[in-house]
PyMOL Python script that loads the backbone (N, CA, C, O; Angstrom):
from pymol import cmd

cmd.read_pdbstr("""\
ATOM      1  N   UNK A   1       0.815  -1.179   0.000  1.00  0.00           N
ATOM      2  CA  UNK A   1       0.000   0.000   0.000  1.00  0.00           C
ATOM      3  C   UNK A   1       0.870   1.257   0.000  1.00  0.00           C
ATOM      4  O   UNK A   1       0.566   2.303  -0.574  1.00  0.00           O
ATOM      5  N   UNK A   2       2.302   0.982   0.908  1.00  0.00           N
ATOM      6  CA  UNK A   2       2.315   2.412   0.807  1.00  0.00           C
ATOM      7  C   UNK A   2       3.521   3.085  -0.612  1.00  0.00           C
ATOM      8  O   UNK A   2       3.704   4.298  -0.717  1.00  0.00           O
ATOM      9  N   UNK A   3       4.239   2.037  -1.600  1.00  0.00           N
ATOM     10  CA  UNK A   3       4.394   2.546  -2.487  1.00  0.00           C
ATOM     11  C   UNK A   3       3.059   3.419  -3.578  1.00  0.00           C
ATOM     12  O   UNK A   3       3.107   4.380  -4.346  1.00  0.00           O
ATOM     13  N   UNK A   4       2.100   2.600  -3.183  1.00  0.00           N
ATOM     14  CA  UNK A   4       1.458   3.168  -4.305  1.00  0.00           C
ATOM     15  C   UNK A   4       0.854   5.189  -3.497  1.00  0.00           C
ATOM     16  O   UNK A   4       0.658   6.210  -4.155  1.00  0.00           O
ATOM     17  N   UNK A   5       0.764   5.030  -2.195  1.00  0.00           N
ATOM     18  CA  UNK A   5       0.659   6.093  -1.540  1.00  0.00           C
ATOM     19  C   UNK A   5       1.569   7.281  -1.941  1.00  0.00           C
ATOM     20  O   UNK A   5       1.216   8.426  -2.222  1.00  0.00           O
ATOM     21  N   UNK A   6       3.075   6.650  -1.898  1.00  0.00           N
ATOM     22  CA  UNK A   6       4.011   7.184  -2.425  1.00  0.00           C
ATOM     23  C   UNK A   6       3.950   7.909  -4.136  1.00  0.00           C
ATOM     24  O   UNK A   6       4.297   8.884  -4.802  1.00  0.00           O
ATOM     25  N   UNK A   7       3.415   6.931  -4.179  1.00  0.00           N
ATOM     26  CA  UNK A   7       3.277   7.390  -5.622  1.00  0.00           C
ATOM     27  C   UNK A   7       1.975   8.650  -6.344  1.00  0.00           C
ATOM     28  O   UNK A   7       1.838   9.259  -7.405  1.00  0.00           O
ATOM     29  N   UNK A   8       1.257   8.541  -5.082  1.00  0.00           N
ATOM     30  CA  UNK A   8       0.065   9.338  -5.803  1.00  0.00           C
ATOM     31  C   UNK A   8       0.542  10.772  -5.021  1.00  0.00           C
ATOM     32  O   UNK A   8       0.158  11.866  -5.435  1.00  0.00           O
ATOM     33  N   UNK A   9       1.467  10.619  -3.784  1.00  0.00           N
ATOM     34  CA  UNK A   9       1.812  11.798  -3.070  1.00  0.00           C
ATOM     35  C   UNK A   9       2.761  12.658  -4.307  1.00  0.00           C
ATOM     36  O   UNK A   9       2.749  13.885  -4.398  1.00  0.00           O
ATOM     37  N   UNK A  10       3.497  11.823  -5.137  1.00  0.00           N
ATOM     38  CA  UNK A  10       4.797  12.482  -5.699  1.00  0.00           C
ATOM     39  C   UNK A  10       3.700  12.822  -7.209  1.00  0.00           C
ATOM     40  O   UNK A  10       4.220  13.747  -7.834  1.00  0.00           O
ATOM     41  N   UNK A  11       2.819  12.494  -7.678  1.00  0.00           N
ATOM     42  CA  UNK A  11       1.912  13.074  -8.406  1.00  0.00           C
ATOM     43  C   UNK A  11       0.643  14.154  -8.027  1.00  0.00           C
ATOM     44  O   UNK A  11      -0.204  14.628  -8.785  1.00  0.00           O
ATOM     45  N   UNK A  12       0.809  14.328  -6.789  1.00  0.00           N
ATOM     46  CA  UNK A  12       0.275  15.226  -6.353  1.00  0.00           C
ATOM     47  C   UNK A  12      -1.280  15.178  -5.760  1.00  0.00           C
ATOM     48  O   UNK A  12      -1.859  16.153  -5.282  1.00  0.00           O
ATOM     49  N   UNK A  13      -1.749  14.044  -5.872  1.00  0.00           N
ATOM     50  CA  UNK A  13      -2.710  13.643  -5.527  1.00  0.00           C
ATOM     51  C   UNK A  13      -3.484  12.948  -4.135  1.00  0.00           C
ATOM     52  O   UNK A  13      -4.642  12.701  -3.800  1.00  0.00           O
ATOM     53  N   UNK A  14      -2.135  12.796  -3.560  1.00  0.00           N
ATOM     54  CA  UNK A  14      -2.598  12.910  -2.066  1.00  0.00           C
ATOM     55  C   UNK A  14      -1.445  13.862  -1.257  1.00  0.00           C
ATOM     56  O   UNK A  14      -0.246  13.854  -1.537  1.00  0.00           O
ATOM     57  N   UNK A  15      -1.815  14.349  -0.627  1.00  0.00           N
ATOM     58  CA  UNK A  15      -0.549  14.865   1.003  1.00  0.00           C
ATOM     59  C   UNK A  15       0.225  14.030   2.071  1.00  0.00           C
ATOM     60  O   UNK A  15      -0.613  13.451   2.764  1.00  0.00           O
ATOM     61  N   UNK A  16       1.286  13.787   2.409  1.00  0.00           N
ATOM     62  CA  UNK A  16       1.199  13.389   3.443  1.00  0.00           C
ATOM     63  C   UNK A  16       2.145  13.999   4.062  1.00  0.00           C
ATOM     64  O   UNK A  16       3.114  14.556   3.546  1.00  0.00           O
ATOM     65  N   UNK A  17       1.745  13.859   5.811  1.00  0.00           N
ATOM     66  CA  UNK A  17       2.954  14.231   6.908  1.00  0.00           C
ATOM     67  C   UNK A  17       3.052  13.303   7.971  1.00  0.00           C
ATOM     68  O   UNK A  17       2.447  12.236   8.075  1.00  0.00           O
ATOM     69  N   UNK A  18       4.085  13.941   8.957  1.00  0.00           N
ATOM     70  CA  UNK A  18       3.982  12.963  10.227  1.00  0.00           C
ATOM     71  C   UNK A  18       3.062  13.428  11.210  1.00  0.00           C
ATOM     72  O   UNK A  18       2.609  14.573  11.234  1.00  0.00           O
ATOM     73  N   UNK A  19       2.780  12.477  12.059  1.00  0.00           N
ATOM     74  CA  UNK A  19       1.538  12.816  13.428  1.00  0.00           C
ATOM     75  C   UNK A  19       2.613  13.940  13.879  1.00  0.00           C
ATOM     76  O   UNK A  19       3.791  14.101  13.560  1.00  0.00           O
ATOM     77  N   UNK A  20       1.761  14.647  14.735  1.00  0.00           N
ATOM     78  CA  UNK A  20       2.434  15.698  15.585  1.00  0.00           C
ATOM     79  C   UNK A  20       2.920  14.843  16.762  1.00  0.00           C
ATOM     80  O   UNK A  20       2.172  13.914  17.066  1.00  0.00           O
ATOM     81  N   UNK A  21       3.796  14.961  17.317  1.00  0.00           N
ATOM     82  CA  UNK A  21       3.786  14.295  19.155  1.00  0.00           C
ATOM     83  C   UNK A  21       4.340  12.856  18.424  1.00  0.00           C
ATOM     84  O   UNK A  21       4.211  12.139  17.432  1.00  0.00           O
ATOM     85  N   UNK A  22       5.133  13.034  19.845  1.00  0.00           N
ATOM     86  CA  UNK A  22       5.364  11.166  20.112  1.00  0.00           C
ATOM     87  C   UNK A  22       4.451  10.543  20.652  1.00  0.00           C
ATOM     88  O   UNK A  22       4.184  11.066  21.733  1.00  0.00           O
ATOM     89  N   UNK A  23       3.593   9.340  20.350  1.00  0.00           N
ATOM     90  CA  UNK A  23       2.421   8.975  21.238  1.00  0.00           C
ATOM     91  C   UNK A  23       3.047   7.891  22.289  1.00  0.00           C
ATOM     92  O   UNK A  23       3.916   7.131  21.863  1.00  0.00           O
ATOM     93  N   UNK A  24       2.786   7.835  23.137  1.00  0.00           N
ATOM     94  CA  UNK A  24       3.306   6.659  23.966  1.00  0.00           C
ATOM     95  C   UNK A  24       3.040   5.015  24.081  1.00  0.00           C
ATOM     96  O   UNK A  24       2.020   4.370  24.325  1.00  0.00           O
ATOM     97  N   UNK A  25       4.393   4.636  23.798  1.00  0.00           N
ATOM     98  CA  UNK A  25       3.959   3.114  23.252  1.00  0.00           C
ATOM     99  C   UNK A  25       4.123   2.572  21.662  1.00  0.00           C
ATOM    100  O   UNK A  25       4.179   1.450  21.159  1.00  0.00           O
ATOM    101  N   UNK A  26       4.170   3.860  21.165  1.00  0.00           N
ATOM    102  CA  UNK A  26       3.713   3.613  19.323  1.00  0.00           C
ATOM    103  C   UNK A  26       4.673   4.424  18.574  1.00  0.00           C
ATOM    104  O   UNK A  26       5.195   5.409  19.095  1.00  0.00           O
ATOM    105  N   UNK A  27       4.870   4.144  17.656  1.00  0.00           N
ATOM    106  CA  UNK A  27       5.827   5.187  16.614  1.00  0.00           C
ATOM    107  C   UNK A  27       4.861   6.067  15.841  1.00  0.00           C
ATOM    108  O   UNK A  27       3.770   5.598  15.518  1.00  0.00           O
ATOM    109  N   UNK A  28       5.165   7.217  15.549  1.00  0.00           N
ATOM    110  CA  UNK A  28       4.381   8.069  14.864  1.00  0.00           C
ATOM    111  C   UNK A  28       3.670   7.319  13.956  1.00  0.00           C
ATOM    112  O   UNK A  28       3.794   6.141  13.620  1.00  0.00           O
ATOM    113  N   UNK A  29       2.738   8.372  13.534  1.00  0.00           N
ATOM    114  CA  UNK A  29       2.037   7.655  12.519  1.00  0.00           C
ATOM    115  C   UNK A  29       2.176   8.653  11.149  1.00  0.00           C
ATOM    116  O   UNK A  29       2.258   9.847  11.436  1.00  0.00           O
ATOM    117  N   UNK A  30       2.212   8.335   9.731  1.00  0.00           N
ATOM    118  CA  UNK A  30       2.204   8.982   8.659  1.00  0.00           C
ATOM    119  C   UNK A  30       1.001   8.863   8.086  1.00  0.00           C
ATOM    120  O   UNK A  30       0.519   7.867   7.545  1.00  0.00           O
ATOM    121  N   UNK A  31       0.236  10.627   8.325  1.00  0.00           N
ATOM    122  CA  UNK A  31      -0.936  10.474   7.786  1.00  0.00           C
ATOM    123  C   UNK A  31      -0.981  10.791   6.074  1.00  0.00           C
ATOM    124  O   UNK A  31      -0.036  11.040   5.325  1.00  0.00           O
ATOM    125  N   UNK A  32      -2.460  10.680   5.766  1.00  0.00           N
ATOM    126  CA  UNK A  32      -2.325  11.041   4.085  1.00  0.00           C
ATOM    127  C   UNK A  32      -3.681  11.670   4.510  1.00  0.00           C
ATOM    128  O   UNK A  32      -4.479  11.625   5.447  1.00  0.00           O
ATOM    129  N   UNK A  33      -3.497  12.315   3.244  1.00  0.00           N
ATOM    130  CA  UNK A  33      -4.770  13.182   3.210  1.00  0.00           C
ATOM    131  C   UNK A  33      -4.586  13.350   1.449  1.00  0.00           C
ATOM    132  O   UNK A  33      -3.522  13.530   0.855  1.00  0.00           O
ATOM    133  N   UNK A  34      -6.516  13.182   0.607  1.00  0.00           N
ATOM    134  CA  UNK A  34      -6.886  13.803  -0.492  1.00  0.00           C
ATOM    135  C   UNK A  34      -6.334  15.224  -0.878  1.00  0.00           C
ATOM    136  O   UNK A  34      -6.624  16.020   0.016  1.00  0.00           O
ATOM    137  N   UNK A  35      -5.759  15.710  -1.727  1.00  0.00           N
ATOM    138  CA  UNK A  35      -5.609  16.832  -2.386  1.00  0.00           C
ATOM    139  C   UNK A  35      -6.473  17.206  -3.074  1.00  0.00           C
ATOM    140  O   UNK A  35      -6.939  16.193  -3.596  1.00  0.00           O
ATOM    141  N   UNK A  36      -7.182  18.368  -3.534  1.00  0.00           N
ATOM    142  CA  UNK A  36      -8.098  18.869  -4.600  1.00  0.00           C
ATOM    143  C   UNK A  36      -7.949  17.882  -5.734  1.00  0.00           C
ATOM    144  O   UNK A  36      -8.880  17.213  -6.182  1.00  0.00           O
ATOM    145  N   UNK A  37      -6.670  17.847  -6.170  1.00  0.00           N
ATOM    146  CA  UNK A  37      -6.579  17.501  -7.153  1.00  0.00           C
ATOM    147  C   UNK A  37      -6.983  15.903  -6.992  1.00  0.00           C
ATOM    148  O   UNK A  37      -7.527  15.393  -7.972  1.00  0.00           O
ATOM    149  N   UNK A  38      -6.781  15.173  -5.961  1.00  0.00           N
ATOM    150  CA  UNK A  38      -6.528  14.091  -5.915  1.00  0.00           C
ATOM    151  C   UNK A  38      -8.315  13.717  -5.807  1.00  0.00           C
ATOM    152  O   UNK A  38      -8.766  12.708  -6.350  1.00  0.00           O
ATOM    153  N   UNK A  39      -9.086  14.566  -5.129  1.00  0.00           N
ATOM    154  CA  UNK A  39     -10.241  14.750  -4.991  1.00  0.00           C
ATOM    155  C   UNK A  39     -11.420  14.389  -6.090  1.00  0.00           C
ATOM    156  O   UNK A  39     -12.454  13.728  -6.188  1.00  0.00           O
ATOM    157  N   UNK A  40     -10.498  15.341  -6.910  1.00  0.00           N
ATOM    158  CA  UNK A  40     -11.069  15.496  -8.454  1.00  0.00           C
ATOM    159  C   UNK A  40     -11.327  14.242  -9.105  1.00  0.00           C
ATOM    160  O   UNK A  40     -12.377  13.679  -9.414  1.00  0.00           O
ATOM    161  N   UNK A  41      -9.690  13.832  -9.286  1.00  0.00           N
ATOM    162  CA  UNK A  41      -9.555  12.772 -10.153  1.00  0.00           C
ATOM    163  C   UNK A  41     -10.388  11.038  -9.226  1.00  0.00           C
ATOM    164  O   UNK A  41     -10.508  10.078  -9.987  1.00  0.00           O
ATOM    165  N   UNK A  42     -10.838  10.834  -7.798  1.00  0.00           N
ATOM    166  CA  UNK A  42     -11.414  10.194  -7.376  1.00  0.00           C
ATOM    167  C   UNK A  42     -12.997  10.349  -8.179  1.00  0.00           C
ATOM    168  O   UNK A  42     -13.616   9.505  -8.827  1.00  0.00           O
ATOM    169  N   UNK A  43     -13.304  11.589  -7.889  1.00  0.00           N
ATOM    170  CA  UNK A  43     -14.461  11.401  -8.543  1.00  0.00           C
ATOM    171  C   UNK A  43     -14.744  11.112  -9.582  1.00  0.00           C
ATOM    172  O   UNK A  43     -15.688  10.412  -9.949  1.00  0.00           O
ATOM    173  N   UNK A  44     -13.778  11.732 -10.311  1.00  0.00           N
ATOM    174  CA  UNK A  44     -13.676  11.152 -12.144  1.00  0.00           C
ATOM    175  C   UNK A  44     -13.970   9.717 -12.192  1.00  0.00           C
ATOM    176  O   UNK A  44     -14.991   9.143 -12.571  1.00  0.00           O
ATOM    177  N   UNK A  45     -13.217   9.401 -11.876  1.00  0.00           N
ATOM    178  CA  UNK A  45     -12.826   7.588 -11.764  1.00  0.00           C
ATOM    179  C   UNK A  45     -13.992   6.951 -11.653  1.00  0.00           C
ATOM    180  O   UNK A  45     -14.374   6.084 -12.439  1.00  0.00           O
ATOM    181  N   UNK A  46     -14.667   7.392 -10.579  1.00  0.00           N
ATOM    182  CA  UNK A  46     -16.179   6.667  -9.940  1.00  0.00           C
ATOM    183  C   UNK A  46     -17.026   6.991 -10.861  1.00  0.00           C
ATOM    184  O   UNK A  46     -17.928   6.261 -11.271  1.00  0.00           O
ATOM    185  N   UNK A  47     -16.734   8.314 -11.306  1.00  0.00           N
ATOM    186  CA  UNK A  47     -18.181   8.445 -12.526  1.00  0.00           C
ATOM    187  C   UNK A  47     -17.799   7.796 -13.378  1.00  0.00           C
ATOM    188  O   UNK A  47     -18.525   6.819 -13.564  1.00  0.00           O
ATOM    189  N   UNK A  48     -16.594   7.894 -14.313  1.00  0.00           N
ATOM    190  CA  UNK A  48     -16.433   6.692 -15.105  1.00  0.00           C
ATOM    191  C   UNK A  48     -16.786   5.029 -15.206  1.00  0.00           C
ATOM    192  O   UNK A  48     -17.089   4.252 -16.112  1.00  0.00           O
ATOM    193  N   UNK A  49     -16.562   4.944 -13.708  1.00  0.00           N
ATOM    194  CA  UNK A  49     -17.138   3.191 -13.038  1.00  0.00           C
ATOM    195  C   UNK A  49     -18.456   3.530 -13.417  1.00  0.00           C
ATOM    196  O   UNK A  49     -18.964   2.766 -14.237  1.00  0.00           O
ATOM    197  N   UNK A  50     -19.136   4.480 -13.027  1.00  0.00           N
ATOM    198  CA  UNK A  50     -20.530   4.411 -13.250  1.00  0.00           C
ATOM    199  C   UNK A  50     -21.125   4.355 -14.469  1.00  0.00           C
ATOM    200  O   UNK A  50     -21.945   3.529 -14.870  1.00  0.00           O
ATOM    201  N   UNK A  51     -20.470   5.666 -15.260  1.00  0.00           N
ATOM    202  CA  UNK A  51     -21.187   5.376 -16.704  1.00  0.00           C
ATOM    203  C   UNK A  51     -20.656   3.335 -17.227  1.00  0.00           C
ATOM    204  O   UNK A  51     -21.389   2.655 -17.944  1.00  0.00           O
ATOM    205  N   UNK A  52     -19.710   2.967 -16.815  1.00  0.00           N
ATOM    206  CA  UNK A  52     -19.324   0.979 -17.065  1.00  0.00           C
ATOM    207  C   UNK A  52     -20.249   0.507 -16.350  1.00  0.00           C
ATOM    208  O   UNK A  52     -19.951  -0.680 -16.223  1.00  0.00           O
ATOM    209  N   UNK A  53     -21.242   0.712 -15.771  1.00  0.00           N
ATOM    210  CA  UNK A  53     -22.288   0.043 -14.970  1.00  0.00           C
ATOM    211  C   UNK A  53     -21.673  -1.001 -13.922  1.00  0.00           C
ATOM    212  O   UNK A  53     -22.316  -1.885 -13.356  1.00  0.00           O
ATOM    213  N   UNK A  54     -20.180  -0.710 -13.757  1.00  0.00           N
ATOM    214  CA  UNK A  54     -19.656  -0.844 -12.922  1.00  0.00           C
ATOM    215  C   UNK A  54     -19.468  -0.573 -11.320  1.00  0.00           C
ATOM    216  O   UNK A  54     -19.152   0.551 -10.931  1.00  0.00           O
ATOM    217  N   UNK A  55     -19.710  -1.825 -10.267  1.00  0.00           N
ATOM    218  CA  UNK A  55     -20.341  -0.907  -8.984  1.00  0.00           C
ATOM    219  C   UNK A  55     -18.938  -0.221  -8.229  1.00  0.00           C
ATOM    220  O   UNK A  55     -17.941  -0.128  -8.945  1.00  0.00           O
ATOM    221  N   UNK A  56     -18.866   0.152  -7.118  1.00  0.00           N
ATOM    222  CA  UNK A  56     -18.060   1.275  -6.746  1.00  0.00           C
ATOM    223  C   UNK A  56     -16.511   0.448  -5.918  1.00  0.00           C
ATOM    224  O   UNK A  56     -15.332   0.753  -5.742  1.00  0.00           O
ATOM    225  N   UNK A  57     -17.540  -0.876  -5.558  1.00  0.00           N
ATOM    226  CA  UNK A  57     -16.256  -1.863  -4.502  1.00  0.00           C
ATOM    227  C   UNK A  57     -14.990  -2.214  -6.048  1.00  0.00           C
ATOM    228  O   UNK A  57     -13.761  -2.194  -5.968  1.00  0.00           O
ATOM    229  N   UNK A  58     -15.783  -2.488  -7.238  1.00  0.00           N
ATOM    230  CA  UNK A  58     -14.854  -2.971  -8.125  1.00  0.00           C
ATOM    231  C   UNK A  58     -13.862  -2.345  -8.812  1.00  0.00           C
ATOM    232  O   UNK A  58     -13.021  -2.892  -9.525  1.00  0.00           O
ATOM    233  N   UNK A  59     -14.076  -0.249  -8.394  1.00  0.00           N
ATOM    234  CA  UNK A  59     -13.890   0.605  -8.929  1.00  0.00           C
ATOM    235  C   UNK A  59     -12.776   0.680  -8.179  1.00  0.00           C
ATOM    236  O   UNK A  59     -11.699   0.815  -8.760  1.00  0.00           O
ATOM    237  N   UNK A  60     -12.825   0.608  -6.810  1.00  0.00           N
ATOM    238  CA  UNK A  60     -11.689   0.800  -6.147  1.00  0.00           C
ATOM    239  C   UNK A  60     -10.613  -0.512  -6.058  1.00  0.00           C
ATOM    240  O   UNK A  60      -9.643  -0.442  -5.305  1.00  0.00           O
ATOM    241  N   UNK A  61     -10.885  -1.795  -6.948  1.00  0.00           N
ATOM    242  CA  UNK A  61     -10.159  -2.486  -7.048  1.00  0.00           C
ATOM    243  C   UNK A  61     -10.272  -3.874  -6.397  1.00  0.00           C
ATOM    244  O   UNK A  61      -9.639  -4.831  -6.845  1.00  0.00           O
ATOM    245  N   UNK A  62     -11.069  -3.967  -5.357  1.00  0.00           N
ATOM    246  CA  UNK A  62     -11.451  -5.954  -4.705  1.00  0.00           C
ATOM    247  C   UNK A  62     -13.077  -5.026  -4.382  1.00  0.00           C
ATOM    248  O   UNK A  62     -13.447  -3.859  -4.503  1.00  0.00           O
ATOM    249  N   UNK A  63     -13.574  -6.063  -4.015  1.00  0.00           N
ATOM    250  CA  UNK A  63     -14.901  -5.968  -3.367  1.00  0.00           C
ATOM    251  C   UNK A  63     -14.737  -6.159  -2.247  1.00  0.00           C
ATOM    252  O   UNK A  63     -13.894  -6.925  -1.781  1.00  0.00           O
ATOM    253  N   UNK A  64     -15.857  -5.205  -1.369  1.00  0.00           N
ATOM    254  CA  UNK A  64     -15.839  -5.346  -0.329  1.00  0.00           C
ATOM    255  C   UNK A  64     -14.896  -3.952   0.554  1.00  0.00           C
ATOM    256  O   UNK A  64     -14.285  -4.062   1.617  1.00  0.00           O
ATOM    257  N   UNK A  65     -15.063  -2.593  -0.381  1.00  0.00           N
ATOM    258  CA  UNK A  65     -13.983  -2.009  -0.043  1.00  0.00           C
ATOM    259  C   UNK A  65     -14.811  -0.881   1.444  1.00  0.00           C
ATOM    260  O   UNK A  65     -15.739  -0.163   1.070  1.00  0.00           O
ATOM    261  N   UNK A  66     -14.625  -0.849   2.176  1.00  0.00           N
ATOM    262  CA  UNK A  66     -15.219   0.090   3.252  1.00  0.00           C
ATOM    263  C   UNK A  66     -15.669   2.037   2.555  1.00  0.00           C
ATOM    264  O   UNK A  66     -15.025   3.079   2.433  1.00  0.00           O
ATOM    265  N   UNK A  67     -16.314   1.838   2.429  1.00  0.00           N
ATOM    266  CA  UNK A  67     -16.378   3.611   2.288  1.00  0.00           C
ATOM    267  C   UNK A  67     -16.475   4.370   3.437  1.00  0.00           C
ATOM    268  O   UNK A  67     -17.070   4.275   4.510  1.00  0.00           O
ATOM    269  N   UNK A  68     -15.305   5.580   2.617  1.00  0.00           N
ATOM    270  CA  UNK A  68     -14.747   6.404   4.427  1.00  0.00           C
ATOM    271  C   UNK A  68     -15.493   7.938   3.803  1.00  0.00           C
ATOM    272  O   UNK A  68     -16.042   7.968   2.701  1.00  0.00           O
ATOM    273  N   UNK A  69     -15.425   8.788   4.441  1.00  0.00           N
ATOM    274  CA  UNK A  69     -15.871   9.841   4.322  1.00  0.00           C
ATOM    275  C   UNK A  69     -14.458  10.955   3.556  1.00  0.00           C
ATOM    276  O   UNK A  69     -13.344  10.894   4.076  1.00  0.00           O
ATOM    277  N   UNK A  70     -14.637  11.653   2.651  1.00  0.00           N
ATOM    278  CA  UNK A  70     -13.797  12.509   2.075  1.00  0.00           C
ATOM    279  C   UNK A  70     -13.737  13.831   2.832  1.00  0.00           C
ATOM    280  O   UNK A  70     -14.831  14.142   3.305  1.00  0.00           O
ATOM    281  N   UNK A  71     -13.182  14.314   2.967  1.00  0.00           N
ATOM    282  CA  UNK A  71     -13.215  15.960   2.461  1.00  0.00           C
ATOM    283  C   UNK A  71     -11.568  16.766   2.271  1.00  0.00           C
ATOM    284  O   UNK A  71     -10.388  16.670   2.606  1.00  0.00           O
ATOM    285  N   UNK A  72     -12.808  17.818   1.254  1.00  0.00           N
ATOM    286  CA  UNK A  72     -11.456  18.715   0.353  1.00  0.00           C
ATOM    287  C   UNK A  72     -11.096  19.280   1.234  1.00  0.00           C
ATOM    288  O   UNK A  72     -11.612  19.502   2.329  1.00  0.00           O
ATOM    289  N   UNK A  73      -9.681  19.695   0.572  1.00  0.00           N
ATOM    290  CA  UNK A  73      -8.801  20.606   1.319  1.00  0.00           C
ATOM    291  C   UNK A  73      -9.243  22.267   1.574  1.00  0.00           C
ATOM    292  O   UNK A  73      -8.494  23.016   2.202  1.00  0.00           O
TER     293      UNK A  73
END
""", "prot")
cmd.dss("prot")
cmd.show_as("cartoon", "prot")
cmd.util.cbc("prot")
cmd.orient("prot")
């Protein structure tokens, strides 16, 4: 997972940084976050799945994928 993370960060399509704070017990964590852009092109994608009468778990690649909540930057 996280080359491909890597990869959409260095195309600009997601953000990422480190947690603030040392948490105790745990090593930081490296969050990601959607970019506008990255935003965009999600939705593209899904409408495209849609006009393929394609459903949304297959769009994102296996079935069965959890849907999380977005928001733009």
């Amino acid at each position: 997972m996280y080359p491909i993370l890597i990869r959409l960060a260095e195309r600009g399509l997601v953000e990422a940084c480190w947690e603030d704070g040392q948490p105790a017990g745990r090593p930081r964590r490296h969050l990601y976050r959607l970019t506008s852009g990255g935003l965009a092109a999600a939705r593209a994608a899904l409408a495209e799945q849609a006009q393929l009468g394609q459903p949304r778990a297959a769009a994102a690649g296996r079935a069965g994928v959890r849907r999380v909540a977005v928001r733009g930057t």
